[in-house]
NUNUTOR-378949 format. One line per 3 residues: number of its first residue (from 1); for each residue x, y, z of C-alpha. Coordinates in Angstrom, 1 decimal. Example, Ala and Ser with C-alpha at 12.3 -4.5 7.8 and 13.67 -1.06 7.14 Angstrom:
// residues 2
1) 12.3,-4.5,7.8; 13.7,-1.1,7.1
//
This chain:
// residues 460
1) -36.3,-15.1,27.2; -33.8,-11.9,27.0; -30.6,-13.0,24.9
4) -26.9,-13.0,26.5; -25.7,-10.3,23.8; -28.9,-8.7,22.9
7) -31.2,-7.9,26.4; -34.2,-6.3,24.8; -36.9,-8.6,25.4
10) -40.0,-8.7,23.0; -41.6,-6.3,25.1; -39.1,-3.8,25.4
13) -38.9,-3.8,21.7; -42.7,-3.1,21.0; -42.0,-0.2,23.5
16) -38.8,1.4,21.5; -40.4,0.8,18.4; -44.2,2.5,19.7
19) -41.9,5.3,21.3; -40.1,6.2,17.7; -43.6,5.8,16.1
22) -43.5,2.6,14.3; -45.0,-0.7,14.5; -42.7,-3.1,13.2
25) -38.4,-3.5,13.5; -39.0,-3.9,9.5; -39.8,0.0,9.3
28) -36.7,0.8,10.3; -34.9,-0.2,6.9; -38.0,1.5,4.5
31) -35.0,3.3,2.8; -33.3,0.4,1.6; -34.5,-0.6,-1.7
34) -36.3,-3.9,-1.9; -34.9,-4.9,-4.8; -31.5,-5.6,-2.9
37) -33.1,-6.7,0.3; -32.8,-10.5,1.3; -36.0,-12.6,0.9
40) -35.3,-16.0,1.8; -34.5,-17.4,5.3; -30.6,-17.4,6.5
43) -29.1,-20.9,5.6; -26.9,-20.3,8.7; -25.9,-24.7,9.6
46) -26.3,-25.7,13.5; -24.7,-24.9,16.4; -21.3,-26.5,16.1
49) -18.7,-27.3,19.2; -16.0,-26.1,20.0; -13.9,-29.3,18.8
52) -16.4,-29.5,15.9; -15.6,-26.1,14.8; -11.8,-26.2,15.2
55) -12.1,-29.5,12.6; -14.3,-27.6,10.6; -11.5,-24.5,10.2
58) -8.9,-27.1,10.0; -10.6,-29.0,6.6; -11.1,-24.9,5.2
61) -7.4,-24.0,5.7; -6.4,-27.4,4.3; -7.2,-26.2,1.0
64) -4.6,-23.5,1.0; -1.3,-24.0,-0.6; 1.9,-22.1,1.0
67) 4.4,-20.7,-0.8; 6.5,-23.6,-0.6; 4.4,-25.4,-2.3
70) 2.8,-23.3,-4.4; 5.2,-20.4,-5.6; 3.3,-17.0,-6.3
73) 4.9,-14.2,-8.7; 1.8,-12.3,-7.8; 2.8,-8.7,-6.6
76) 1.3,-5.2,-7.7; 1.2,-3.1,-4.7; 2.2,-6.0,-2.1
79) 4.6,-8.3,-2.4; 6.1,-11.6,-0.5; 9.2,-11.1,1.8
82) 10.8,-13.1,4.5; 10.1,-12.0,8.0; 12.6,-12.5,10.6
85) 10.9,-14.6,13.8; 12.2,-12.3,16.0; 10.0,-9.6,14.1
88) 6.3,-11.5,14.7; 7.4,-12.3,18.4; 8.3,-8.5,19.3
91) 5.1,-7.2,18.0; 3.1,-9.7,20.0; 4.3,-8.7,23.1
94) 1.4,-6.9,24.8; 2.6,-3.4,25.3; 2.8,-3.5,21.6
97) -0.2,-5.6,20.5; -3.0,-4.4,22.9; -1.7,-0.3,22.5
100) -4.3,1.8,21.2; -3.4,5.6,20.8; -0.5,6.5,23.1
103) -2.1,9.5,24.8; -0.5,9.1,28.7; 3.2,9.4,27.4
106) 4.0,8.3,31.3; 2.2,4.8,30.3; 3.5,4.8,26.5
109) 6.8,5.3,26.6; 7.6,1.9,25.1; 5.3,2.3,21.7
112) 5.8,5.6,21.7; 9.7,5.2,21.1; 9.0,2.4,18.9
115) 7.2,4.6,16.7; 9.9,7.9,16.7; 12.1,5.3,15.9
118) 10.3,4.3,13.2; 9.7,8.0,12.0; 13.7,8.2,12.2
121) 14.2,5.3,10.0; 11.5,6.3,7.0; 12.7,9.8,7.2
124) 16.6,8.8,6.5; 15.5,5.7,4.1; 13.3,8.6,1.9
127) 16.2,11.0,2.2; 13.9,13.4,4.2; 13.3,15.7,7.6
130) 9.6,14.7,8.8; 8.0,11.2,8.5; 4.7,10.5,10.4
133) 3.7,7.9,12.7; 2.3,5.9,9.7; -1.3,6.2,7.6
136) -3.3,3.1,6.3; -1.7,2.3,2.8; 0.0,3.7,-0.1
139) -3.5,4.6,-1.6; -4.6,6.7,1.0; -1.1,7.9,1.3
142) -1.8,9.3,-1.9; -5.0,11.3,-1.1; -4.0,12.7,1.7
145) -0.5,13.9,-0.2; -3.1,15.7,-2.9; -4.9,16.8,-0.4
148) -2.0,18.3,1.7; -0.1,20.0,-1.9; -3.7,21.6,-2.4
151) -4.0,23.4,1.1; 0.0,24.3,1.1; 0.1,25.7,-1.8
154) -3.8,26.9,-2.4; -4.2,25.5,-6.2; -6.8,22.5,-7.2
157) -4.7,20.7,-9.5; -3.0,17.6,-8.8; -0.6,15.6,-11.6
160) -0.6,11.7,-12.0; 1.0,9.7,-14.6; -1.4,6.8,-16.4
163) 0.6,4.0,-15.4; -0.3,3.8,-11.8; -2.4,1.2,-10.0
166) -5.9,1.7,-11.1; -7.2,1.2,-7.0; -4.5,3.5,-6.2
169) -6.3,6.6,-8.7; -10.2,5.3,-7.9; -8.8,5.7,-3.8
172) -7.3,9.3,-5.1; -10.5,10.2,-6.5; -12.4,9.4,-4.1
175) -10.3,11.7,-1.5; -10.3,14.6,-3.8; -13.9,14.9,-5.1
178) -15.5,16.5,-1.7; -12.8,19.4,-2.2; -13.0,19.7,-5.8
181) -9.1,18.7,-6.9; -8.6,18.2,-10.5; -6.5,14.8,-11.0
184) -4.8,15.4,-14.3; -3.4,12.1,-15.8; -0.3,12.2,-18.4
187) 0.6,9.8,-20.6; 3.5,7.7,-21.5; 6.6,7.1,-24.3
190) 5.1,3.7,-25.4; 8.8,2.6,-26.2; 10.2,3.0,-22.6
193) 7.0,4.0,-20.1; 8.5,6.9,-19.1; 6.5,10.0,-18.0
196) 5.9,11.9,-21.1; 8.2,15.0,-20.8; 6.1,17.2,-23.7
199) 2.7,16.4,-22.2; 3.8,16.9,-18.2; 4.8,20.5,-19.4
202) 1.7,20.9,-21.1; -0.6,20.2,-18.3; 1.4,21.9,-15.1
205) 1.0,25.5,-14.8; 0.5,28.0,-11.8; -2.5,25.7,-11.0
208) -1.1,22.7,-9.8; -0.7,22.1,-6.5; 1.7,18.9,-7.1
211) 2.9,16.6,-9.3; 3.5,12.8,-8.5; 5.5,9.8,-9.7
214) 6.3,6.6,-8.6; 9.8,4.9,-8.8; 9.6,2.1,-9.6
217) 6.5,2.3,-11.4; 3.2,0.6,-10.8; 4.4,-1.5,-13.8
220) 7.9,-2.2,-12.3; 9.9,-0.3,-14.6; 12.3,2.9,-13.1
223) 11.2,6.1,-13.9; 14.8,7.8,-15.3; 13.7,11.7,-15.7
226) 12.8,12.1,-12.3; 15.3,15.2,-11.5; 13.2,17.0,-14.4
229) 9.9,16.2,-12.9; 11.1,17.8,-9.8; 12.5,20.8,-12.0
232) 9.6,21.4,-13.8; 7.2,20.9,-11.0; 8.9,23.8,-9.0
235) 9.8,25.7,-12.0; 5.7,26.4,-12.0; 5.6,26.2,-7.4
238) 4.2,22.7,-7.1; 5.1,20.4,-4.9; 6.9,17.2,-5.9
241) 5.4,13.9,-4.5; 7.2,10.3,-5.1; 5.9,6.7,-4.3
244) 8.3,4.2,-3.3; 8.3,0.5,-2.9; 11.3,0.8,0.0
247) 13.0,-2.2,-0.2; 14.1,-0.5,-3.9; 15.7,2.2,-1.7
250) 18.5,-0.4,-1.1; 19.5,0.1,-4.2; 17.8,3.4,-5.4
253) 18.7,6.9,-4.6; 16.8,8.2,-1.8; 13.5,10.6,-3.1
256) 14.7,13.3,-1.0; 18.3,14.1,-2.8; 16.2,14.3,-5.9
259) 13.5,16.9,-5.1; 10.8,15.4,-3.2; 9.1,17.5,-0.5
262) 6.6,14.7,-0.4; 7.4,10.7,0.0; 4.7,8.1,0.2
265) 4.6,4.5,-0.5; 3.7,1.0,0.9; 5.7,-0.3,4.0
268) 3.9,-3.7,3.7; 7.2,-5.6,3.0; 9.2,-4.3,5.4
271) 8.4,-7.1,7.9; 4.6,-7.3,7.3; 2.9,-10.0,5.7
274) 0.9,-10.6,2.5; -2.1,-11.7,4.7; -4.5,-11.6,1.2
277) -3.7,-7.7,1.2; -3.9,-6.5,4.6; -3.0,-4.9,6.8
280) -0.8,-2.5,4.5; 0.8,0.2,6.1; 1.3,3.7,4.3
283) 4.4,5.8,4.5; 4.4,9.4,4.6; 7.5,11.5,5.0
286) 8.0,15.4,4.1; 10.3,18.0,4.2; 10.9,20.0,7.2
289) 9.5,23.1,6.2; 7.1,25.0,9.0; 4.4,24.9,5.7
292) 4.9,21.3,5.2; 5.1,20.7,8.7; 2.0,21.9,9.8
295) 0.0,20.2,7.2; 1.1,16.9,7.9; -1.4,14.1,8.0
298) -2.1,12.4,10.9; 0.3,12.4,13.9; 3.9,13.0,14.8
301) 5.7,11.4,18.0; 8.6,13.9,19.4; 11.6,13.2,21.6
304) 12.0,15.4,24.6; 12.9,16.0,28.3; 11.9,15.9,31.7
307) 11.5,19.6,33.4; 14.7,18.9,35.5; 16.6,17.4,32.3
310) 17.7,14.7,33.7; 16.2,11.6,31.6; 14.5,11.9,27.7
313) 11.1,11.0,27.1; 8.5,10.9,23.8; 5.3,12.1,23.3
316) 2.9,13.2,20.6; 4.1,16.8,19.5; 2.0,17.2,16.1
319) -1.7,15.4,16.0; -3.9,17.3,13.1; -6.3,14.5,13.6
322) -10.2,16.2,13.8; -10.3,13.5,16.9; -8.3,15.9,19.1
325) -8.9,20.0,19.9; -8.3,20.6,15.7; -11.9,19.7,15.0
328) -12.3,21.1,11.7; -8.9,22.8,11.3; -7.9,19.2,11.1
331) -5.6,18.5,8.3; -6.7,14.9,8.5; -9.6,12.8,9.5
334) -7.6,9.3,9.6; -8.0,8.2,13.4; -6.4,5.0,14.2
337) -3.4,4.3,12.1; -1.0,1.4,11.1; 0.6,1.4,14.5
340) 1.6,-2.1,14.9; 2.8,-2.5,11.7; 4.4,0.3,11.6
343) 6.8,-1.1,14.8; 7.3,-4.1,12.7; 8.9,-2.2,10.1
346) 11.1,-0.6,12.3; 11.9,-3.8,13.8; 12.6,-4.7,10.1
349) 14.8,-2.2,9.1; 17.0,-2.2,12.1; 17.4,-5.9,11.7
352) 18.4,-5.6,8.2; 20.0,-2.5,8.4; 21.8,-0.4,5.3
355) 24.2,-3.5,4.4; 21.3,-6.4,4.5; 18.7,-3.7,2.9
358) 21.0,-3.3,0.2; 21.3,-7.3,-0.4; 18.0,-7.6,0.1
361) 17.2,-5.6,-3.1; 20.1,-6.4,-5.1; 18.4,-10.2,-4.8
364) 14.9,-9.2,-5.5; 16.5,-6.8,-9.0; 18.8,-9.9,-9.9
367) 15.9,-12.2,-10.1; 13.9,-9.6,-11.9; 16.2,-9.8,-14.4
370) 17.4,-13.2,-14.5; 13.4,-14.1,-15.2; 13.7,-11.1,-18.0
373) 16.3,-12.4,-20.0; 15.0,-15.8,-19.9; 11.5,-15.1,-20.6
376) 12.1,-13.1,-23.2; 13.4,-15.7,-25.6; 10.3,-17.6,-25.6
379) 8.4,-17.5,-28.5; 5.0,-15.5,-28.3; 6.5,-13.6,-25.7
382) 7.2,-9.7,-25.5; 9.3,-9.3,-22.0; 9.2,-6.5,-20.6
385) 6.9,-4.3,-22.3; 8.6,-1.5,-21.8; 12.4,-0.7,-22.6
388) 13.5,0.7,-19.4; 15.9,-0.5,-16.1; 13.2,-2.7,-14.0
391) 13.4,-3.3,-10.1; 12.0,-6.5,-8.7; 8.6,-6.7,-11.2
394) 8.6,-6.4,-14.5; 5.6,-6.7,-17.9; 5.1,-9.9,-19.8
397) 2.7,-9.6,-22.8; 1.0,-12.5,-24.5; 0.9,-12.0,-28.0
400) -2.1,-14.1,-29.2; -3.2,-15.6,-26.1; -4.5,-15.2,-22.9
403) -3.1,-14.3,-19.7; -6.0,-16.0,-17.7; -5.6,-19.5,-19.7
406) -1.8,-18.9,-19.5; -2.2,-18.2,-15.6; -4.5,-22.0,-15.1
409) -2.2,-23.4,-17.1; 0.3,-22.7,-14.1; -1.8,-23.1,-11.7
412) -2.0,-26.8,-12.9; 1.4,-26.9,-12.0; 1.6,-25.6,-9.0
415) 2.5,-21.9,-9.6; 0.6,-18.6,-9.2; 1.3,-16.3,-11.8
418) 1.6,-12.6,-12.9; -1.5,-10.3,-12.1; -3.7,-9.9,-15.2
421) -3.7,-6.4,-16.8; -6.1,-6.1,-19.1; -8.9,-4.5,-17.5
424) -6.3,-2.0,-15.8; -4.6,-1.6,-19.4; -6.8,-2.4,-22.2
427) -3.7,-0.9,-24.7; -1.8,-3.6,-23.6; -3.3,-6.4,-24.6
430) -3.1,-9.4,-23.0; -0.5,-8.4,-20.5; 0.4,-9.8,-16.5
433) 2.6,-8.0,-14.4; 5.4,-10.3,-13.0; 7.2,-10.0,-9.6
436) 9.5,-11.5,-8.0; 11.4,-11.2,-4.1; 14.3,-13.3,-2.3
439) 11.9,-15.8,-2.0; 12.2,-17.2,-5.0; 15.4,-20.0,-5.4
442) 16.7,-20.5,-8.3; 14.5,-23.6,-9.0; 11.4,-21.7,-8.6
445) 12.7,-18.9,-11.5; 14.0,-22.2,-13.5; 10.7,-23.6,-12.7
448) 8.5,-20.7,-13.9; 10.7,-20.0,-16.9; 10.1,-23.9,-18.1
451) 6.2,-23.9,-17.1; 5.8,-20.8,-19.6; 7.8,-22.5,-22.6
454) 5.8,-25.4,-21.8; 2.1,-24.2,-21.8; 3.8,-21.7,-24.6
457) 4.9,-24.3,-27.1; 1.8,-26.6,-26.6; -0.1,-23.5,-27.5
460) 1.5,-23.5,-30.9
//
């Protein structure tokens, strides 16, 4: 009998696999080790209904515990933020939510607007000219931006400090080893966490291509010297990249009126959901120079004109992609992108707007430091790490005790805690990193700050 979804009968196997030379389908997969080859049967259970299944999903997703129920202080890269209804419903409309890449402008006009709109709003949030129509996440952000400051300006050294997320640097790695990119890491002032000054000089000479920061850090904490970064790395002709969390941009200068020519970051909070860590949606925005420009990563949408002038129209006007005529003058080999989410950003920051983007992150920095000042006088406790201005996450170090027992503790009581740090950060010690958004009331905070002292003074 030929199968629905797989029409080789046994007979037309035996004749692919004689034609190729071989007498069994097992042949085919020689050159996989044995060693990690399955050798039991599938315990796959039977056939289920439809309603059987639905029951069977239902009992699965039981288990999970919303946020309501279960507050999480977990952040690190992405982090929980209301969405607007009106945000989810837009997207889902089908001109958005079926659109692959817009390549008839006449029958894209609508995502193709939604996305140079978009553009408009990274470019003025970073404070630049030039922001793409979106890449896959901060971390590949990241190694396209080496990869980019190595082919404008012709060098193979690229400049990292240590305190960045350690998936972030393996992702950067692993985009710089084919062309042979030196990543350069450069330590920290234990005190405050800022970039050390001495060592940056050291290591950034007329071989770097660029130099790159984040603000706020991977560890939450503002990077203050980020004017003499810039200085120093165009002092020596590198370019100055900066990764942002851009709900801080409320609240923070823009990247732009402090040097960048390069601005990355995550644009999963602005209207996209935690969804276990995906889809993320990276930000790339750049100066406007023709040697910037041309080197941009993946594509650009453009306004423009009809012939007779009479009515405006978008289109694609920039796509370095090795999918269309560039081949391998492609500056970029990232095909589809972050398209939807990148609408629901845009959606996002319209609806918020500067006034409510501003809120917005003075709520997230107030509870920051509401949870600092509280924490802190708890005994055992050293919070924050670091002795710098923090954003919305922040360090908590457990001195003689452990951050795993300290987060099932919590867990016990219904909260999720900090991420753990130690195998990032083995110099410091037991360590979480704590965040926390405007979806945390005040009793969640009061909550946390009680659970700690708790599970902290039973310890001792």
């Amino acid at each position: 009998m030929v199968h629905p979804y797989i029409p080789n009968s046994e007979e037309t196997r035996e004749r692919m696999l004689r034609e190729i030379g071989l007498s069994d389908i097992s042949e085919l997969f020689i050159d996989i080790p044995h060693e990690v080859r399955l050798k039991r049967e599938l315990n796959l259970p039977s056939a289920m209904s439809e309603l059987e299944v639905v029951n069977h999903v239902k009992a699965i997703l039981s288990k999970n515990r919303p946020f309501t129920k279960m507050p999480s202080f977990l952040g690190g890269g992405v982090w929980p933020h209301y969405i607007p209804a009106h945000v989810r419903q837009i997207i889902e409309r089908s001109e958005f939510l079926t659109s692959y890449t817009p390549y008839q402008p006449e029958n894209s006009q609508g995502m193709l607007q939604a996305l140079f709109e978009y553009q408009s709003l990274i470019a003025e949030l970073v404070g630049l000219d030039v922001a793409n129509a979106s890449m896959y996440d901060w971390a590949t952000s990241l190694g396209e931006a080496a990869l980019m400051c190595a082919r404008v300006t012709g060098r193979n050294k690229f400049v990292v400090p240590k305190l960045i997320s350690k998936d972030r640097l393996s992702v950067l790695r692993n985009y710089t080893a084919g062309p042979s990119i030196e990543i350069v890491e450069v330590g920290y002032d234990v005190e405050s966490g800022q970039l050390n000054l001495g060592q940056l000089e050291q290591v950034v000479g007329k071989d770097t291509a660029g130099v790159y920061v984040e603000n706020p850090s991977y560890l939450g904490f503002l990077e203050t010297q980020v004017e003499e970064v810039a200085e120093l790395a165009h002092k020596n002709g590198a370019l100055f990249v900066v990764g942002v969390n851009p709900i801080s941009l409320g609240l923070l200068k823009a990247p732009g009126d402090y040097g960048a020519d390069i601005v990355i970051g995550e644009g999963q909070p602005l209207g996209n959901p935690v969804s276990f860590g995906g889809p993320t949606l990276g930000i790339f925005a750049c100066r406007g120079e023709p040697r910037l420009l041309r080197q941009l990563p993946g594509r650009l949408i453009g306004m423009t004109q009809t012939i007779d002038g009479k009515a405006r129209g978008f289109t694609m006007v920039l796509q370095t992609r090795e999918q269309h005529i560039r081949r391998e003058k492609a500056t970029s080999n990232i095909c589809s992108n972050e398209a939807l989410c990148a609408v629901a950003a845009a959606v996002f920051l319209v609806t918020l707007g500067p006034g409510g983007l501003r809120k917005l992150a003075e709520i997230c920095a107030a509870n920051a430091s509401y949870l600092i000042k509280h924490l802190s006088g708890i005994a055992g406790l050293k919070v924050p790490i670091f002795k710098s201005p923090h954003f919305n996450e922040f360090t908590l170090q457990r001195v003689g005790g452990s951050i795993d027992q300290l987060n099932a503790e919590l867990r016990k009581l219904g909260i999720q805690g900090g991420k753990p740090l130690l195998r990032e950060f083995q110099e410091l010690g037991e360590a979480a990193l704590i965040c926390t958004t405007e979806l945390h009331s005040k009793k969640n905070l009061d909550d946390f700050i009680m659970s700690v002292k708790e599970i902290q003074e039973g310890k001792e």
